[in-house]
Every structure is written in C-alpha cells, then in structure tokens.
C-alpha positions in Angstrom: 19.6 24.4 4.9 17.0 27.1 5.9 13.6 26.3 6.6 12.8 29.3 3.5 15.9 26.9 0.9 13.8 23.6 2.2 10.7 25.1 0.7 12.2 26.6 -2.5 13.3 23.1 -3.2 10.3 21.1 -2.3 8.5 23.6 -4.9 11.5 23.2 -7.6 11.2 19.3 -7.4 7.4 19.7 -7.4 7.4 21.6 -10.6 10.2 19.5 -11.9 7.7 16.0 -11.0 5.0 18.1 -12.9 6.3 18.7 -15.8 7.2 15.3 -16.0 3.8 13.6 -15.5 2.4 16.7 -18.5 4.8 15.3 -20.8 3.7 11.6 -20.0 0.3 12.4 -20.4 0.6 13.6 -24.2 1.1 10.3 -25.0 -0.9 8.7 -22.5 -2.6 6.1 -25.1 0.4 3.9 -24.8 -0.2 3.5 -20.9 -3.3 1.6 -21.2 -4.1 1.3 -17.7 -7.6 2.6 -18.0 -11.0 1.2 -17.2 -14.4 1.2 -18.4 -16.1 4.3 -19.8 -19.2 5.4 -20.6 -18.5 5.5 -24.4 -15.7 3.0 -25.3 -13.6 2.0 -22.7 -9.9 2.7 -22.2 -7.4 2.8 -24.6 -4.5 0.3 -25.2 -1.2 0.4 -26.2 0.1 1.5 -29.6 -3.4 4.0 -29.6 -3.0 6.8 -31.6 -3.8 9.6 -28.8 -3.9 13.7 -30.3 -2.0 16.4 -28.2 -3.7 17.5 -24.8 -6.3 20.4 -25.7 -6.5 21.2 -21.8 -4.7 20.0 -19.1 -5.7 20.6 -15.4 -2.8 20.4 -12.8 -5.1 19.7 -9.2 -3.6 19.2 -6.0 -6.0 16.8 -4.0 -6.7 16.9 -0.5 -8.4 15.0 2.2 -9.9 18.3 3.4 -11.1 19.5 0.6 -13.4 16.1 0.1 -17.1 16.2 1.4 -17.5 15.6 3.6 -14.1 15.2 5.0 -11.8 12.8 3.7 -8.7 11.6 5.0 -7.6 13.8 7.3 -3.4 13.5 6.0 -4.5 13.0 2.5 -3.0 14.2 -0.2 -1.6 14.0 -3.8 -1.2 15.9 -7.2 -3.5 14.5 -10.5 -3.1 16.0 -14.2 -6.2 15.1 -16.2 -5.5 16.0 -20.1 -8.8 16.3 -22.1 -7.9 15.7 -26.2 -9.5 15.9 -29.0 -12.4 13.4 -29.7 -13.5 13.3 -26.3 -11.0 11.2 -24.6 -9.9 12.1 -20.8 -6.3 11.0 -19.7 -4.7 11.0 -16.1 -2.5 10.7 -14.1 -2.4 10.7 -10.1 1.2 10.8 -8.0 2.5 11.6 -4.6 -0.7 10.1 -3.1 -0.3 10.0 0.7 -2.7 9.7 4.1 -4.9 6.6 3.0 -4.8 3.7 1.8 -6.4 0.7 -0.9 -7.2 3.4 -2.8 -9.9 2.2 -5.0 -11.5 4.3 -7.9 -11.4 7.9 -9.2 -13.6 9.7 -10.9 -15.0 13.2 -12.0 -17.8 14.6 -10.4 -20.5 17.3 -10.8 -20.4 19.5 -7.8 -19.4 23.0 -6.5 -16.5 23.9 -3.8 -18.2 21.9 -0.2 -20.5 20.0 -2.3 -21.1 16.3 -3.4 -22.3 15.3 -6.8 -23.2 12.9 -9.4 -20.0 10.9 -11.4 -20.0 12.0 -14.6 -16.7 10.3 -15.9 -16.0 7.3 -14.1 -11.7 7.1 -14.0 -10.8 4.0 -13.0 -13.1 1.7 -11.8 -11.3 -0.3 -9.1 -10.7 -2.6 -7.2 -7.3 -1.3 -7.4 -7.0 2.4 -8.3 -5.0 2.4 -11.9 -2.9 5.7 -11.3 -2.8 6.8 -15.4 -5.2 5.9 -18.4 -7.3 7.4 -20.8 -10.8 7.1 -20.8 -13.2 8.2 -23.9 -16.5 10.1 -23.0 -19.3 11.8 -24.9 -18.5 15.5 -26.2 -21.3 17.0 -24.5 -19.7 16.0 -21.0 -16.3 17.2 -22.1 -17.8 20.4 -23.3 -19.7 20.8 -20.1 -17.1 20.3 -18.2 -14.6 22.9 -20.3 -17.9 25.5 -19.8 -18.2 25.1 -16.5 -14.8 23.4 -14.8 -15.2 24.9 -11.2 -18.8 23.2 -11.0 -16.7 19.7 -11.5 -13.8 18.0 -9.4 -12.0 14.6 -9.2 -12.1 12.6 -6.4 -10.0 9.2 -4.9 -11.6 7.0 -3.3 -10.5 4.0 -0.8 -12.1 1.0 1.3 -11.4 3.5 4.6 -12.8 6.4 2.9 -15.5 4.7 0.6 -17.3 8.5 0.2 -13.7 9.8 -0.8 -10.6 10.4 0.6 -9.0 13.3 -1.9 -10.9 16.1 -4.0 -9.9 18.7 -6.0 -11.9 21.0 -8.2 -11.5 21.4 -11.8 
C-alpha cells in the first residue's frame, strides 16, 4: 500500500469512528458518566435527552494548549449542545499523556488561556462521555461566539492542560 492509499484509509476510518461517536452522542443521556455541573449535575440513565441542536467535531492537540501541552498529544472530542441547556461529549483516540484527569470548556481565543465556564468531567479519572446541564446564557454565549471558547484535557503531568481545541 502507498503512502497516498495509507492516508485515504486513515481518513475513511476516521470519518467512519466519527460518525459513530455523533450517533452515540444523540442519545448520550443513557451514558451517564457525567459529573458535577454548575446547574444540575449529569444526567443518568433512562434520561430523556432531545436531538443535538449543534454538534462540534474538535480534534485536540497538545500543541495547540497554552501554553504547550503534551508535546505527542492528541485526540478527537464531539460535544453536542441540546435543547434545554444540556452539553454532551464524547472524547476518543486520546494519545501522548497520561492520567488524564478533567475536561472542560473554557473562555479564551486561539494562544490564549481562560476562565472554565463548563466544567466536563470533574476527575479524578477523566469520564470520556456524559452530559452535563448548564445555564442558557453560557450555552448561548458560547453558540454567539464559539471561536472565543475551546475544550481542554487535562492530566496529573500536564495539570495546565495537555490537549485544546477551539470551538
């Protein structure tokens, strides 16, 4: 196989891994792996969760942190915003650290730290999917304005962060 057909498949399954975590987060209710939120906590199983009204498809990197993260780091996240203010994600594919710990959203521009503003999961151990429900004026902030806001991993090496990706 050609370095070019090596490629074209690494993008085909990438799509292909995707899709697949979109169509798990339309139900992501029922994962209930979620923590803490700043209006109601995560949701269990057998929650009633509405369609996705956005979904953001983020490739993370260790680069892309600030500053730097892990220098290898990497890893693809979906967050799905519904209706009534609940946030659901998903992160996969997460390589170059380790003991990941939390995630959350974050105010901040391209090369610039900021302030949580949606706290993900909430450690010790980083819960790859849940739901979390948040006030409607962050959601609607954040749907205003989603370049000013990114998603970050962090991990007991990288404590500042260890992947980022804007909105």
């Amino acid at each position: 196989m050609s370095t070019n057909e090596g490629n074209v498949m690494r993008s085909k399954l990438l799509s292909l891994g995707l899709a697949g975590l979109t169509f798990g987060l339309a139900a992501c209710g029922s994962g209930g792996s979620g923590s803490g939120a700043a209006t109601g906590g995560s949701r269990g199983a057998g929650a009633s969760v509405p369609g996705p009204v956005h979904i953001y498809r983020l490739t993370l990197s260790g680069a892309a942190e600030t500053p730097h993260g892990a220098p290898n780091g990497s890893g693809d996240a979906i967050l799905a915003f519904h209706a009534g203010s609940l946030i659901c994600w998903r992160f996969a594919h997460l390589h170059g650290f380790t003991d990941a710990t939390f995630a959350h959203i974050h105010v901040g521009a391209r090369g610039r730290s900021g302030q949580v503003v949606v706290p993900l999961s909430t450690g010790p151990r980083l819960h790859h999917q849940g739901c979390v429900r948040v006030g409607a004026g962050v959601v609607n902030a954040i749907e205003q304005h989603p370049q000013e806001y990114y998603v970050n991993i962090h991990s007991a090496q990288y404590p500042g962060g260890a992947v980022r990706a804007q909105l």
